[in-house]
N, C-alpha and C positions, 0 to 999 in steps of 0.2 A: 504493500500500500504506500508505504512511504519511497518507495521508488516511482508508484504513479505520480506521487505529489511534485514530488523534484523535475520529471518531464513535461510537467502541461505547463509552464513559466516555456519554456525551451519550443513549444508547440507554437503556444501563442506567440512569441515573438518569431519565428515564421513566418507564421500567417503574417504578420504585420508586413515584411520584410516582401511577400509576396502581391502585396494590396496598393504598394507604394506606385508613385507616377501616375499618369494622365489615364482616366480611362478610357478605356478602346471607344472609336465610332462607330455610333450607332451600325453603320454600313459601310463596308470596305469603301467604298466613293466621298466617304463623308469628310477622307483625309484632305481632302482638297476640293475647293470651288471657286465659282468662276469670280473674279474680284478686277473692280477699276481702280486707277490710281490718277492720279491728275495731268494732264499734258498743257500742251504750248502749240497750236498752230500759226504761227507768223511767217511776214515774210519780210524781207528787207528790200526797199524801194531805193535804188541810186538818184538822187538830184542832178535834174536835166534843165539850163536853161528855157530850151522849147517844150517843158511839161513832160506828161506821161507817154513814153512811146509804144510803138506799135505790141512790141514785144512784152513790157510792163501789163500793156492794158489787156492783153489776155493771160496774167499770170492773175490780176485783178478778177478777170474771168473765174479761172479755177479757183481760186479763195472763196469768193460769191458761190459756188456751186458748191464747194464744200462744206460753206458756212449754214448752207441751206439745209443740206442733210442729216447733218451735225452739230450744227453750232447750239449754242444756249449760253443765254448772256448776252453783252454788248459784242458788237464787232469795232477793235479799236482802233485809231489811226495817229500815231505820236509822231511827232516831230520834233527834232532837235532841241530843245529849250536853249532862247539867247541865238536861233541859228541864223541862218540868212533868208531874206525876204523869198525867197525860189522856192526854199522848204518848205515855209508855212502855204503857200502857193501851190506847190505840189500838192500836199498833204488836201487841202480842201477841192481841188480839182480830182483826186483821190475820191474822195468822200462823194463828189457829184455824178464821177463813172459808177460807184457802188450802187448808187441812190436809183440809178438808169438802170442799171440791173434789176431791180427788183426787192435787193436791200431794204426795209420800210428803215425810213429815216431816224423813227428814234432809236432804233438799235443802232447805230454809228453813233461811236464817242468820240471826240476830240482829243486828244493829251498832248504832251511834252515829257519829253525824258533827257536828262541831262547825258549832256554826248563831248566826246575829247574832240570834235570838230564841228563848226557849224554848218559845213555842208555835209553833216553825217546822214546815212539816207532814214529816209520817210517809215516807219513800223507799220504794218498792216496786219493782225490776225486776234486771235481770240480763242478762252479757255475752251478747251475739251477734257475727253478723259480716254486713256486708253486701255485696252485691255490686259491685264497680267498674264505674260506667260514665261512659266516655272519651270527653269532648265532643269529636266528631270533627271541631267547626268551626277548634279552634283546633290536631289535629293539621297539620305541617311535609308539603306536597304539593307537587308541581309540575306545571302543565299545560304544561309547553313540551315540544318535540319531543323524542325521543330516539331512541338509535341501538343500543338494545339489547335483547334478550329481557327484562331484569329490570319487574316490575309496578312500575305506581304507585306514591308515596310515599301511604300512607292506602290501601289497598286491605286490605279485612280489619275498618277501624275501625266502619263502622257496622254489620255482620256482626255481632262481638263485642259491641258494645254493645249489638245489640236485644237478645240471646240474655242477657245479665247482665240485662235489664230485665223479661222474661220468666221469670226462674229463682225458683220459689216457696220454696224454702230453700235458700239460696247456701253453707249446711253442703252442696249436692250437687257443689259446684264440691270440697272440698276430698277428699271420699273418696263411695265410692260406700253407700247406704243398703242395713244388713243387710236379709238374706231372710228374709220371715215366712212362718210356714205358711199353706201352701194351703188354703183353704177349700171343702172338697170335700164338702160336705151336699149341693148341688146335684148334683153328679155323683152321686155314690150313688143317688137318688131317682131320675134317668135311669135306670141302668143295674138296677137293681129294674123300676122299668118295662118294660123294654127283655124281660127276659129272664122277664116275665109275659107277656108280648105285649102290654102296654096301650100309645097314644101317651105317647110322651113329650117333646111342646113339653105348655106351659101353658094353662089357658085364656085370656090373653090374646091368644098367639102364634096359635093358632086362629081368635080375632077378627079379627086382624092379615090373617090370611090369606085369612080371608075377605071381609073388605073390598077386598083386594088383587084379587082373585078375581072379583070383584066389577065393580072397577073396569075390569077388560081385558075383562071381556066387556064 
């Protein structure tokens, strides 16, 4: 008896020993999920006596189209502070191509940012976020044997990170994108069809079909 008593101290601190650390996820996937972290799209505008050139004004292009699909927040345009009259000049000729774009106005901000020259060029872009992805070589894994149901250490990691690598605005990782209306001109024009008695695929779809049609005999 008194040899049980001296064992169960020796038991229980085991078990302690054994209970220690993070507990496991719920599901092997749960190691790892999909997470954004903050970006910087800008671009840097060279100062041109004759204003924004050809080349500039479709880089202004791609910003506008990016800012469209992505963007959230102001779209900014900073200029030199202290710079030369051409800068501040640029910068709001800047701001009137965006505006032509489709840009709505009050999302274009103004600023200045202090620069080591005054003809330093013109800032154009605005915050994002981008998606994390987890170089799964240097996560902590173990291939040796083990004696338990629990998954691999890394299982989940390269899952996670193709899906972040793949994700065309990682604004979808963080809430899901409002519902737009249905664009139901196509239905209607069916169902008008339909209830004339005329077909109602296209004439492509008829081609479609009869080439298909075609083919199997």
């Amino acid at each position: 008896m008194r040899a049980l008593l001296l064992l169960a101290p020796a038991v229980l601190a085991l078990s302690a020993c054994g209970s220690t650390g993070n507990p496991p996820p719920i599901t092997p996937l749960a190691r790892y999920a999909l997470q954004v972290e903050p970006g910087l799209d800008r671009t840097a505008f060279a100062v041109h006596d004759t204003g924004v050139s050809p080349t500039q004004a479709a880089a202004l292009r791609d910003l506008a189209g990016r800012y469209a699909r992505a963007g959230e927040g102001p779209l900014k345009i900073e200029s030199p502070a202290d710079g030369d009259p051409k800068a501040i000049e640029q910068a709001w000729a800047m701001r009137a191509q965006l505006a032509a774009m489709g840009i709505p106005a009050e999302h274009i901000q103004m600023a200045s940012y202090t620069a080591p020259d005054p003809r330093a060029p013109v800032l154009a872009g605005f915050e994002t976020v981008e998606a994390v992805i987890t170089n799964c070589a240097n996560e902590r894994r173990s291939m040796r044997a083990r004696y338990s149901n629990q998954s691999s250490l890394g299982l989940g990691c390269a899952i996670t990170s193709n899906m972040a690598a793949q994700i065309d605005n990682p604004r979808d990782i963080q809430h899901a994108r409002g519902m737009v209306p249905a664009d139901s001109g196509r239905s209607a024009v069916v169902f008008a069809n339909y209830r004339a008695g005329e077909p109602t695929s296209t004439p492509q779809e008829e081609l479609i079909r009869g080439r298909i049609a075609r083919a199997v005999e």
